[in-house]
C-alpha positions as CSV (number, residue, x, y, z in Angstrom):
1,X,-4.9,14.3,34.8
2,X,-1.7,15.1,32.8
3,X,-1.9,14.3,29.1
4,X,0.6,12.0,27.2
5,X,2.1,13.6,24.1
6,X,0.1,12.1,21.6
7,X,-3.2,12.9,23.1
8,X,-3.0,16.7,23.0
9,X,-3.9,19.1,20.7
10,X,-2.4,20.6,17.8
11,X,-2.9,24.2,20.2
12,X,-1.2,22.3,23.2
13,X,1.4,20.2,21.4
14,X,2.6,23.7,19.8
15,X,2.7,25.4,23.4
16,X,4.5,22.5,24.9
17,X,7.1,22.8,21.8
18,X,7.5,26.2,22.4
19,X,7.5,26.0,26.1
20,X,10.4,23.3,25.7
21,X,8.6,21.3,28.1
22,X,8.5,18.8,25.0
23,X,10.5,18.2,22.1
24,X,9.8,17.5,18.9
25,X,11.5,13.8,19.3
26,X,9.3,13.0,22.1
27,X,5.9,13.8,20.3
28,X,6.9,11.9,17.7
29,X,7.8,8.8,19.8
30,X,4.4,8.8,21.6
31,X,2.1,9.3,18.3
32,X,4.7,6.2,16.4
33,X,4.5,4.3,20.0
34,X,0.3,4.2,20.2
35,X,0.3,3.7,16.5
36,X,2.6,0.7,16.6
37,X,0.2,-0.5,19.9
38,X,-2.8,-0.2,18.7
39,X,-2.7,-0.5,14.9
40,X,-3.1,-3.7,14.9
41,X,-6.6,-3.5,16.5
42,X,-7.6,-0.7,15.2
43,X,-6.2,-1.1,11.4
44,X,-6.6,3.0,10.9
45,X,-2.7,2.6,9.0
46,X,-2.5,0.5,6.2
47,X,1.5,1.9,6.8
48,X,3.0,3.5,9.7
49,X,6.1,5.5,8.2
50,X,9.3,5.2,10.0
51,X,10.9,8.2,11.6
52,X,12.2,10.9,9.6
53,X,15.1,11.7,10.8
54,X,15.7,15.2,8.7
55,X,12.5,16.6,9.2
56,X,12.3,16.0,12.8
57,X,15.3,17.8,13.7
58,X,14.4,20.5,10.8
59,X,11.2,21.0,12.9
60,X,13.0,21.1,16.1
61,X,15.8,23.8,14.8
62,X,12.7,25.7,13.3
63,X,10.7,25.9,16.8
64,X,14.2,26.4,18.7
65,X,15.2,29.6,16.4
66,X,12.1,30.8,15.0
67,X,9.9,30.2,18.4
68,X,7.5,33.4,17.9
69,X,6.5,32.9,13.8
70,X,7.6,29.3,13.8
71,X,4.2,27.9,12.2
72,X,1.9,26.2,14.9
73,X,2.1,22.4,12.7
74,X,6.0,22.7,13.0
75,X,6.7,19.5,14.6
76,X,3.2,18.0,14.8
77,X,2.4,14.6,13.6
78,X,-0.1,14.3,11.2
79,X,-2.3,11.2,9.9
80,X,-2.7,11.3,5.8
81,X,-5.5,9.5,3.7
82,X,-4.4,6.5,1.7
83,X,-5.9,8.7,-1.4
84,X,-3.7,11.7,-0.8
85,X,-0.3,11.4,-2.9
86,X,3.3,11.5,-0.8
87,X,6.0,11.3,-2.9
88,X,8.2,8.0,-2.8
89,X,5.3,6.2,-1.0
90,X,2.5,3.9,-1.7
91,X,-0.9,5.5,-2.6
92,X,-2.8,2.7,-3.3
93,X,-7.0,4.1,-2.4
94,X,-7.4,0.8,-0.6
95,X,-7.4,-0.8,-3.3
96,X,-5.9,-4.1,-5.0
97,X,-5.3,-2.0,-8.4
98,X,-3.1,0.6,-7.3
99,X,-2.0,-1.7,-4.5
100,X,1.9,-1.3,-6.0
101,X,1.4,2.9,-6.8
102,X,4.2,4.7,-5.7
103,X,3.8,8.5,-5.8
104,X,6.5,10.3,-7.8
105,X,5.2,13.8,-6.7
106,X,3.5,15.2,-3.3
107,X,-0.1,16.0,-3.4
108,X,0.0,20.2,-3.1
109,X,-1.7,19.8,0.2
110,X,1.6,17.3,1.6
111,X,3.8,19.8,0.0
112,X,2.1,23.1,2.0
113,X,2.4,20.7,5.1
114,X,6.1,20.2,4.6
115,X,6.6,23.6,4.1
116,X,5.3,24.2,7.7
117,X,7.7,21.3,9.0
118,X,4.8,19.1,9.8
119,X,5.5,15.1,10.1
120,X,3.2,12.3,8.6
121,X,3.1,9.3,10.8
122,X,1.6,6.9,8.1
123,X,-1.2,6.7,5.6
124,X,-4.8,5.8,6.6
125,X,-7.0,3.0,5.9
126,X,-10.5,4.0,3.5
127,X,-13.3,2.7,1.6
128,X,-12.0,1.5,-1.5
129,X,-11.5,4.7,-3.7
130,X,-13.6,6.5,-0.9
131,X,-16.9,4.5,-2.3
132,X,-18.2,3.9,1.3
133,X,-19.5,5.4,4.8
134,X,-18.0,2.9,6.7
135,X,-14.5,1.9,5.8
136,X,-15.9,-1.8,5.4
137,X,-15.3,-1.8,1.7
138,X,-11.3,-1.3,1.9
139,X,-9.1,-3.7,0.0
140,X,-7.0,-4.4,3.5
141,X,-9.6,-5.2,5.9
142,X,-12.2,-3.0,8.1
143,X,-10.8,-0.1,10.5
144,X,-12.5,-0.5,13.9
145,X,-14.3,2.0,16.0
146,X,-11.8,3.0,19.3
147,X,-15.4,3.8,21.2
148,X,-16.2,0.3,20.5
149,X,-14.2,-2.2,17.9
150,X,-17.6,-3.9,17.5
151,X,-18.6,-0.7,15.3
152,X,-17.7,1.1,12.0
153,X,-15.6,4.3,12.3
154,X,-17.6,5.9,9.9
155,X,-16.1,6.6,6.0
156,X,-14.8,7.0,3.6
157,X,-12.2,8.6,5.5
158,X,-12.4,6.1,8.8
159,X,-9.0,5.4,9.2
160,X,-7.7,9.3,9.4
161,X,-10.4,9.5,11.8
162,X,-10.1,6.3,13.9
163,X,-6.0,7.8,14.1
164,X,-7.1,10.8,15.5
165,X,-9.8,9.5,18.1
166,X,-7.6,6.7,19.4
167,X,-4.9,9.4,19.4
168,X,-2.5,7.6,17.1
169,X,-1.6,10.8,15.6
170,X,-2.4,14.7,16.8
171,X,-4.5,15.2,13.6
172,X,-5.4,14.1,10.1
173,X,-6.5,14.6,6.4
174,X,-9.2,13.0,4.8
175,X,-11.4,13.6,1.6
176,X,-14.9,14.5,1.5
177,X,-16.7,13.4,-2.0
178,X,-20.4,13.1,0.1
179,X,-19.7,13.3,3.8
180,X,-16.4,11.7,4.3
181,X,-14.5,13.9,6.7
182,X,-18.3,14.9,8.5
183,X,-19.8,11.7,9.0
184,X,-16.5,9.5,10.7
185,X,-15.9,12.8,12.3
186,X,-19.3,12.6,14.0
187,X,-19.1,8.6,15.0
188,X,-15.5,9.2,16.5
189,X,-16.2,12.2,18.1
190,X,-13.9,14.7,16.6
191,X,-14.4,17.9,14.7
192,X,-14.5,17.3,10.8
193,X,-15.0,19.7,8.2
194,X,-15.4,20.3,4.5
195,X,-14.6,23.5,3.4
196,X,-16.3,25.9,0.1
197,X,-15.5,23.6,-3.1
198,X,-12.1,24.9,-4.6
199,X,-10.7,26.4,-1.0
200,X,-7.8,23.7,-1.4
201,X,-6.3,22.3,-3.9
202,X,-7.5,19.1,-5.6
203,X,-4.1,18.4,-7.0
204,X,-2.7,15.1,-5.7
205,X,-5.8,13.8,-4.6
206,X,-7.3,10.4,-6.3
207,X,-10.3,11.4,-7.6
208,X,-13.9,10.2,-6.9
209,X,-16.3,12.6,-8.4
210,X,-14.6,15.8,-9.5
211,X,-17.7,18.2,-8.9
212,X,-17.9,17.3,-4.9
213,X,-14.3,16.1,-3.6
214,X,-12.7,17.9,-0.8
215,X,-9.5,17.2,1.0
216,X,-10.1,18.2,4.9
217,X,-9.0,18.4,8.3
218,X,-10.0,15.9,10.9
219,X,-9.0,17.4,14.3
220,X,-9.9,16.9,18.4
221,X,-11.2,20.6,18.0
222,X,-12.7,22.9,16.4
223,X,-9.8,25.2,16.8
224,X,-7.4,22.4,15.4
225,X,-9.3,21.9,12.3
226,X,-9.3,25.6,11.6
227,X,-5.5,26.0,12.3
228,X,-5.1,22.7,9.7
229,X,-7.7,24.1,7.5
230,X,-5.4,27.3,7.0
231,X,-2.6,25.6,6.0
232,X,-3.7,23.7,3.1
233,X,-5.9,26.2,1.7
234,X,-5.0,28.7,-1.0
235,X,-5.6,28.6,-4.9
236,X,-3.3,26.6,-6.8
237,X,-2.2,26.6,-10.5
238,X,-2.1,23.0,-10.5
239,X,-5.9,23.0,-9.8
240,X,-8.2,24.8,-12.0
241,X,-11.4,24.7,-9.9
242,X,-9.4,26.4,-6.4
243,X,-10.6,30.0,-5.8
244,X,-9.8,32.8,-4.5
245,X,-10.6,35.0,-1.4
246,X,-13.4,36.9,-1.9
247,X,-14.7,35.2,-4.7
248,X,-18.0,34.7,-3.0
249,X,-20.1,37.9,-1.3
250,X,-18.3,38.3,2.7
251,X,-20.6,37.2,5.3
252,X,-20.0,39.4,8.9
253,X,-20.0,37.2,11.7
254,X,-22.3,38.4,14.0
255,X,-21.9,37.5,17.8
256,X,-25.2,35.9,18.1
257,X,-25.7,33.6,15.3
258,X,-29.5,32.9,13.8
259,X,-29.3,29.0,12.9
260,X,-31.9,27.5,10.6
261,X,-33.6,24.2,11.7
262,X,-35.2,22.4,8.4
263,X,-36.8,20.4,11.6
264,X,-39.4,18.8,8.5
265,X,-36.1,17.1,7.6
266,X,-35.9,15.7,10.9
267,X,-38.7,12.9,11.5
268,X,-38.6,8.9,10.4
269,X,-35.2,7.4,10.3
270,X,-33.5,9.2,12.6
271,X,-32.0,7.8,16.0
272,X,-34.3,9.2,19.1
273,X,-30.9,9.4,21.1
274,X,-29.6,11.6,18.4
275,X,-32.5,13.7,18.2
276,X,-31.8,14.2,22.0
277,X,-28.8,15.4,21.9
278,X,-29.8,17.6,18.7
279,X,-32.5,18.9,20.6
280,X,-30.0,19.5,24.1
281,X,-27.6,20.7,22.0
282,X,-29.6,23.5,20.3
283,X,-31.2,24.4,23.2
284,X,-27.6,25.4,24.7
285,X,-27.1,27.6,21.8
286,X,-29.8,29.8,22.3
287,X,-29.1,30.2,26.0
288,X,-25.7,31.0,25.2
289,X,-27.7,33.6,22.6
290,X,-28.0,32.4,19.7
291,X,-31.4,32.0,17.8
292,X,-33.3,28.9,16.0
293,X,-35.4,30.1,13.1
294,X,-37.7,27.1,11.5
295,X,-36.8,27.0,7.4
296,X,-38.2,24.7,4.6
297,X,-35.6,22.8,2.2
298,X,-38.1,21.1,0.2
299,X,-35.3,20.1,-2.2
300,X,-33.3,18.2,0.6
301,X,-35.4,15.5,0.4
302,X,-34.1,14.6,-3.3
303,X,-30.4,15.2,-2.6
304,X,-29.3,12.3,-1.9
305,X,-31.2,10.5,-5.2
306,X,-28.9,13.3,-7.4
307,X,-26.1,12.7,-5.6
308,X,-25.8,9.1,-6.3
309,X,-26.4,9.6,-9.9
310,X,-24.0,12.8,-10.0
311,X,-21.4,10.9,-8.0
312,X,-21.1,7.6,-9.9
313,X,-21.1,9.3,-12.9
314,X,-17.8,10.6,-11.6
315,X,-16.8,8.3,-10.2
316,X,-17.0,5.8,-13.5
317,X,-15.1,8.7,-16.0
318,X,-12.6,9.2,-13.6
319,X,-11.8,5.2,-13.1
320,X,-11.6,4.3,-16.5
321,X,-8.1,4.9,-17.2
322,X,-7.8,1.9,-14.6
323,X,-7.6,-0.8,-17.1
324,X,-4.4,-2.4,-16.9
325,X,-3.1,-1.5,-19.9
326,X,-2.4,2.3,-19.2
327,X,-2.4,2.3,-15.4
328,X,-3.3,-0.4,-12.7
329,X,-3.2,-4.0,-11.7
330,X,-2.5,-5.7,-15.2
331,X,-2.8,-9.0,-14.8
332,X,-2.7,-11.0,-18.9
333,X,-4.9,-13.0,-20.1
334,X,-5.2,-14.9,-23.5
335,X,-6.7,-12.1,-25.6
336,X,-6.6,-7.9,-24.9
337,X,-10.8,-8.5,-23.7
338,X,-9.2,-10.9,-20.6
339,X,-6.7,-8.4,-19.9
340,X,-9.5,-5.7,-19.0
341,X,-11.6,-7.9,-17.7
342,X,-9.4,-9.3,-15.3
343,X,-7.8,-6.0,-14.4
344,X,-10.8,-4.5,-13.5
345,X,-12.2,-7.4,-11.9
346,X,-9.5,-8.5,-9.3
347,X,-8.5,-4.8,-9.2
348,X,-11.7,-3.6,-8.2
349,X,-14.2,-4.3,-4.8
350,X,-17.2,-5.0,-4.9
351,X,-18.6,-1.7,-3.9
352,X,-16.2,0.1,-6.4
353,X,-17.7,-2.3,-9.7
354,X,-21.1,-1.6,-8.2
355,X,-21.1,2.6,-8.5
356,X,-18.9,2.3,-11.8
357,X,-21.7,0.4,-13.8
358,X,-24.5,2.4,-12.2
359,X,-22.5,5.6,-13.2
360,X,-21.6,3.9,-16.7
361,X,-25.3,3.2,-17.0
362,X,-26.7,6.5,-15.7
363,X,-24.4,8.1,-18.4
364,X,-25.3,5.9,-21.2
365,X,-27.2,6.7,-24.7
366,X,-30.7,6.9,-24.1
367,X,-30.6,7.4,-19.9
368,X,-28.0,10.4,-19.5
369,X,-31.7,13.1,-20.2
370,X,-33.4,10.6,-17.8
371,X,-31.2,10.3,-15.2
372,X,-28.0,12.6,-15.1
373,X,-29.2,15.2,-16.3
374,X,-32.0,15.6,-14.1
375,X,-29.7,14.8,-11.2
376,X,-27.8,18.1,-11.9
377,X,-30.9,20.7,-12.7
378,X,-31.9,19.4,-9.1
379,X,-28.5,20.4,-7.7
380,X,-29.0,23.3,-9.7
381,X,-32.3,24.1,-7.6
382,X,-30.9,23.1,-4.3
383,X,-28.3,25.4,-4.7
384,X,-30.6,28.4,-5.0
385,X,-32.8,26.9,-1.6
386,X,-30.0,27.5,0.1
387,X,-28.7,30.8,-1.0
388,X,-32.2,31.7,-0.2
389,X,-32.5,30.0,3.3
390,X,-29.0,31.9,3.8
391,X,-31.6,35.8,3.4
392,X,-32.5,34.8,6.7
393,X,-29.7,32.4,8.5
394,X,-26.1,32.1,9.5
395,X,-26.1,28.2,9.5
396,X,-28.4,25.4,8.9
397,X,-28.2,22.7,11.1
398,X,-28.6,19.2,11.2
399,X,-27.7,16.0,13.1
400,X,-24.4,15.1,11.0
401,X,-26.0,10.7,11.0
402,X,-29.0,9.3,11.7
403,X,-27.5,7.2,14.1
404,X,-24.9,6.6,16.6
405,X,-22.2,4.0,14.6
406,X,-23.4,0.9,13.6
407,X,-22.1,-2.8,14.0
408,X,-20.1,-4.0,10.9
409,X,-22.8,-6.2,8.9
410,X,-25.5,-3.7,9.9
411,X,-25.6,-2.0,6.6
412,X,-25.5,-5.1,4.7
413,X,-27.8,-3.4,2.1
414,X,-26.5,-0.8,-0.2
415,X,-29.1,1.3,-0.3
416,X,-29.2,1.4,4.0
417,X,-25.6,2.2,3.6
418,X,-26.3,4.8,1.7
419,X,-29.1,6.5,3.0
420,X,-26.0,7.3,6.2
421,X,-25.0,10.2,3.4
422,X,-28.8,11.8,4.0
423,X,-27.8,14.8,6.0
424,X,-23.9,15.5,4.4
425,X,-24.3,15.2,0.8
426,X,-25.9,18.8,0.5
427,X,-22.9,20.2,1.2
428,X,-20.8,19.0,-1.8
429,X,-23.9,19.4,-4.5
430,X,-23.9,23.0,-3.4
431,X,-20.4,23.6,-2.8
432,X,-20.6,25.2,0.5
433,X,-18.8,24.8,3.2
434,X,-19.9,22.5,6.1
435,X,-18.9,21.3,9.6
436,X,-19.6,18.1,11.8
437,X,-18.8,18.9,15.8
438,X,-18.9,16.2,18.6
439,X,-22.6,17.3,20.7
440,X,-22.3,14.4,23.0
441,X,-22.9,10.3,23.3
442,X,-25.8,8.2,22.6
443,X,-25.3,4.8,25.0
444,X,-25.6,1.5,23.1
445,X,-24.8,-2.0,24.6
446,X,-23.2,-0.5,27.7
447,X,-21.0,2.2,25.9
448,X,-21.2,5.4,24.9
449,X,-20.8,6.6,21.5
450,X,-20.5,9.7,19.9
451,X,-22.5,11.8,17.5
452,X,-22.2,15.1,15.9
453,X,-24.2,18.2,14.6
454,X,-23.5,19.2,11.1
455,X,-23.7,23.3,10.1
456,X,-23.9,24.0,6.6
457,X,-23.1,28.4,5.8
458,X,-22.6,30.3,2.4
459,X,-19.9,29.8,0.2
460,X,-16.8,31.0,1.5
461,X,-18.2,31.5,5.0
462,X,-15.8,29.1,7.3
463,X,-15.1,31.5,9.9
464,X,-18.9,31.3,10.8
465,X,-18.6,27.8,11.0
466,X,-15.9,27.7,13.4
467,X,-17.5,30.5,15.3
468,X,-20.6,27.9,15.8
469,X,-18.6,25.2,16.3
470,X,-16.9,26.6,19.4
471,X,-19.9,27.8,20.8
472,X,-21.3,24.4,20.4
473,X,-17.7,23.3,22.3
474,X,-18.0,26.4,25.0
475,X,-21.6,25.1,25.7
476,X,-20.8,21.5,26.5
């Protein structure tokens, strides 16, 4: 069956560009098309831009004359996180208090984009200041599962992924503070990955928790998420904390990869359908060559305790120049106490109030030694496991969720919302880079629903992960 326009590939839509057999005009129409159709179901936009004119026909001039070393995003339209800054439009991190924030300057990620003559369809719905794993906790209502709309898309970066799977766009940007790109990548099944902490510039991104965020591709393929991956990476004099190539030891990439299994990790609380597929999926690999070698993480277990004293910690410092009186919703009250407190309580969710006064807390006089401090000699340790595990492995791999995606109201608990970060907050304690790849469906209520297996490799090790992650493509 032929594909429309907006349902192919970055790899495709650049062949049918060069091949003329599409133009950039007609891409564009059928990505701004679906995303005017189905939007309103789906609410992955909180804004679908209207066409630009000038960049559209710059990209078409640029694939027309420059057709051999015209880059492959020239002319592709791209979904961008509501978190990510575009200059002269709203970047409001689903959220009432910057719900009237109007960038004056592009994010260095938007500006690398532009500079390869890619287009931005609209900006995605999230969970409110990416606080969230299901994109339930935005300001402007819930995005919807295109699998099923009775389901979560996964979060915090469910709308850029919910664009991508319903093809509303050809690929996207998200952030990943915990799990963000990984885990909707996994419940939409597309390929979603966080790369080595500093590898792309933080600058333009609203911050979470400085130590862990990540701005990502989310892409149909492996191979997509590498080519988007590539374009926004790079240090950056605007960012402090990017690196540099070869700032880590190179890892070869052998042909036949050894992949660690931490399969004590693997018992109560997760889905039997996903430990099917995990097991089906694995099993493929090492016909296809590649080995499973059994290794202990006994650190693992407390990741996700320091992560959500590490990341609210964050989280709170970063939010507290949101006050209304130096940036924000300002609403005025009788005395300078009203103002704050009515800033900060009709500017912030639920969710978001919640993690800044546990971060305020774990912080605080008296519980900073008990609490955060402890939180980061663990990190600390867990980051040696796994420069150990990495003597003997490639990859480590894992389901990406413990389940399939859930119903919206499922996770009514925070903690059980939570506990959805288990397998993906490693990643960002210990920097490294990490990928979640579609490994087939887990049927619930008459329809099939993705799920994904999540690789973890060294520091500055991507290329292994997109070497496993094809072979986990090649082998379905």
């Amino acid at each position: 069956m032929t594909k429309k326009p907006n349902e192919l590939t970055i790899v495709e839509a650049a062949a049918a560009l060069r091949a003329r057999s599409l133009t950039v005009r007609e891409l564009w129409d059928a990505c701004y098309a679906a995303a005017q159709e189905k939007n309103p179901e789906l609410n992955a936009f909180l804004e679908i831009f209207p066409a630009d004119e000038r960049a559209i026909e710059a990209a078409q001039i640029r694939v027309d004359t420059d057709k051999e070393s015209a880059p492959l995003l020239c002319g592709i339209p791209l979904a961008i996180k509501d978190n990510i800054l575009i200059e002269g439009h709203i970047a409001s991190a689903a959220s009432k208090m910057l719900g009237n924030y109007r960038a004056t300057y592009d994010a260095t990620v938007i500006k690398k984009l532009k500079e390869q003559n890619a287009l931005f369809v609209g900006r995605t719905n999230m969970d409110e200041f990416a606080m969230g794993s299901s994109t339930e906790h935005s300001a402007y209502g819930v995005t919807k599962n295109p699998h099923d709309t009775s389901r979560v898309p996964g979060g915090s970066s469910g709308g850029s992924a919910a664009a991508v799977a319903a093809h509303l766009c050809i690929a996207a940007l998200g952030t990943d503070t915990g799990g963000s790109i990984r885990q909707p990548a996994a419940l939409t099944g597309l390929a979603g990955l966080k790369s080595t902490y500093g590898a792309v510039s933080r600058s333009g991104a609203i911050a979470l928790g400085s130590s862990l965020d990540q701005i990502g591709p989310l892409a149909k393929t492996v191979e997509d998420a590498r080519i988007l991956y590539e374009a926004i990476r790079g240090a950056d004099p605007l960012d402090s904390t990017t690196i540099t190539d070869g700032l880590y030891p190179a890892r070869e990439v052998p042909e036949n990869l050894r992949i660690g299994v931490p399969r004590h990790l693997l018992g109560e609380g997760v889905d039997s359908g996903v430990l099917a597929a995990l097991d089906a999926t694995l099993k493929r690999l090492t016909e296809a060559g590649h080995t499973l070698v059994d290794i202990e993480l006994p650190t693992s277990s407390h990741a996700l305790a320091s992560y959500y004293v590490i990341m609210p910690a964050e989280a709170s410092t970063n939010l507290a120049r949101l006050d209304g009186i130096r940036y924000g919703h300002a609403p005025r009250g009788k005395t300078l106490l009203d103002d704050y407190v009515l800033s900060r309580t009709e500017g912030f969710g639920e969710e978001t109030r919640r993690r800044i006064l546990l971060g305020t807390f774990v912080l605080s006089s008296g519980y900073i030694d008990a609490y955060y401090r402890k939180a980061d000699a663990a990190r600390a340790v867990l980051r040696r496991e796994y420069n150990d595990a990495f003597q003997k492995v490639d990859v480590i791999a894992f389901p990406t969720t413990l389940s399939p995606a859930f119903k919206f109201g499922e996770k009514g608990d925070p903690l059980s919302l939570y506990l959805e970060d288990i397998f993906t907050v490693t990643a960002n304690l210990t920097g490294m880079p990490a990928i979640s790849v579609p490994m087939g469906t887990v049927e619930r209520d008459g329809k099939k629903l993705p799920v994904g297996i999540h690789f973890t490799a060294p520091h500055q090790a991507e290329e292994i992960l997109f070497t496993i992650g094809r072979a986990v493509e090649n082998s379905r």
